[in-house]
N, C-alpha and C positions, 0 to 999 in steps of 0.2 A: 438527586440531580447528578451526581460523580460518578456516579455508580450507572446510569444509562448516557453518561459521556464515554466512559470508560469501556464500555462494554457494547457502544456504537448503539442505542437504542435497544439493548436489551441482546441483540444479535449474540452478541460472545457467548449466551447461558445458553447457548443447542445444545444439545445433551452429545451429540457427533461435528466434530469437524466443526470448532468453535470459527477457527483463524480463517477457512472459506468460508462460513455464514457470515463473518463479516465483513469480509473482503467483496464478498457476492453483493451486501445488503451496500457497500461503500462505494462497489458501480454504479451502482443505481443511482446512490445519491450526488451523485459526483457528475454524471451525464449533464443535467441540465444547467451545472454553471458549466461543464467541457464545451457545452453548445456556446453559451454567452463567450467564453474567453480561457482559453488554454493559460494563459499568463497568469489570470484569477484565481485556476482552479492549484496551480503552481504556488502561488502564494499562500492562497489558504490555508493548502498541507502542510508550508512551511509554518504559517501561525500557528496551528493546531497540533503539530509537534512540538514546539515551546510550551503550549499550552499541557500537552501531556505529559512530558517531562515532569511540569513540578505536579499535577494532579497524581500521578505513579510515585512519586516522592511521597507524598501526601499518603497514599494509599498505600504505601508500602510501611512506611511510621505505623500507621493505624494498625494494620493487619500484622507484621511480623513476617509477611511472606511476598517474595521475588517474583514476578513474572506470572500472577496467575492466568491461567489456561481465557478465564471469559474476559478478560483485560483484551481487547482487540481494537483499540484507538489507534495505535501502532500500523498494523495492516491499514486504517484507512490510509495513512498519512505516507505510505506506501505506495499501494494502488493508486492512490491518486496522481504522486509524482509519473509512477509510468504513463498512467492515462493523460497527464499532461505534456509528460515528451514526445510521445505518439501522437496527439492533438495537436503538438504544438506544428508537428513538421507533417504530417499523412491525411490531415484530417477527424473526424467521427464517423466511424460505421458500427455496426453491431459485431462485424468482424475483428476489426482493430481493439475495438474495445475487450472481446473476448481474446486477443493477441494479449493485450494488459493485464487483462486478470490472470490468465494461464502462466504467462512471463516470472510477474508476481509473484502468484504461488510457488513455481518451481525454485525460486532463488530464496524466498523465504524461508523453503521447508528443507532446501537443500545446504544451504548456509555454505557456499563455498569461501573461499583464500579469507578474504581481511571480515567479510561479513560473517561466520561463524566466530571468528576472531573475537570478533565484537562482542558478540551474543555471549561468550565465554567469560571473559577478560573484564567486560563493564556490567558496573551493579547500579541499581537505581533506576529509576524513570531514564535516564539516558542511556543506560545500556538495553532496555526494553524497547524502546523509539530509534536507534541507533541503526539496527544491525536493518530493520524496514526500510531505514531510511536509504541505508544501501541497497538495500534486496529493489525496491522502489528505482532508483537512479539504474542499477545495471540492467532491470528487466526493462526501461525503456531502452537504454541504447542499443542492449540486444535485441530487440524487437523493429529495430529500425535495420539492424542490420540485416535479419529475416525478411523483411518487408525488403530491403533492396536487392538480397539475393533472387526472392522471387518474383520481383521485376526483372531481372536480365530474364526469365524465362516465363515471357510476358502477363505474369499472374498479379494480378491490382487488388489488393482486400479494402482500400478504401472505399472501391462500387458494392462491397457485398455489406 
């Protein structure tokens, strides 16, 4: 059961590009509470971050080893925060949501200022859930900022 928590339903074992198969397989599951309640899908992430934390503690005693590659509870809890600050404020479209996921990715894989910091500096289930959880916060507020640029030059991804 730890092991298909941890690994988003199995998503993290792609043999290519674990941290997008789960992030991909984490929109999806994520859409139909976005639909119910941006606020909901906001809290969840935050539960399910706690809840990672000590499951990656857990997992990390057991195993001996930091951060493995199919470990991608993390990206959900991620993606979901952007997908909830984009929710919260522009709506749901297939656009927006692909704004989330894209946002996501770039800030995860690219670890800039305090969120590589993170990734470097913290060991444990919290340094694993950590650096997402920023990659998560900044890829929404950058994506709102996107999203407002390309309103002054009248382009709405909400309709799309």
């Amino acid at each position: 059961m730890a092991i298909a928590f941890l690994s988003v339903l199995y998503s993290g074992r792609s043999p290519k590009a674990p941290g997008t198969a789960g992030s991909a397989l984490s929109v999806l599951l994520g859409l139909p509470i976005l639909l119910y309640s941006a606020q909901t899908l906001f809290l969840l992430a935050c539960l399910l971050g706690i809840i990672a934390v000590r499951e990656i503690d857990k997992w990390e005693a057991y195993s001996g080893k930091h951060d493995e590659k199919w470990i991608v509870i993390d990206e959900l809890v991620g993606v979901w925060l952007a997908m909830a600050i984009i929710g919260a404020v522009a709506g749901c479209s297939v656009s927006l949501m692909i704004l989330a996921f894209g946002t996501f990715r770039l800030f995860d894989i690219w670890k800039p200022s305090i969120i590589g910091r993170v990734d470097r500096k913290l060991k444990g289930g919290l340094g694993v859930v950590l650096d997402d959880v920023l990659a998560g916060l900044v890829a929404g507020v950058f994506s709102l900022v996107v999203l407002a640029i390309l309103s002054r030059f009248g382009v709405d991804l909400s309709l799309w």
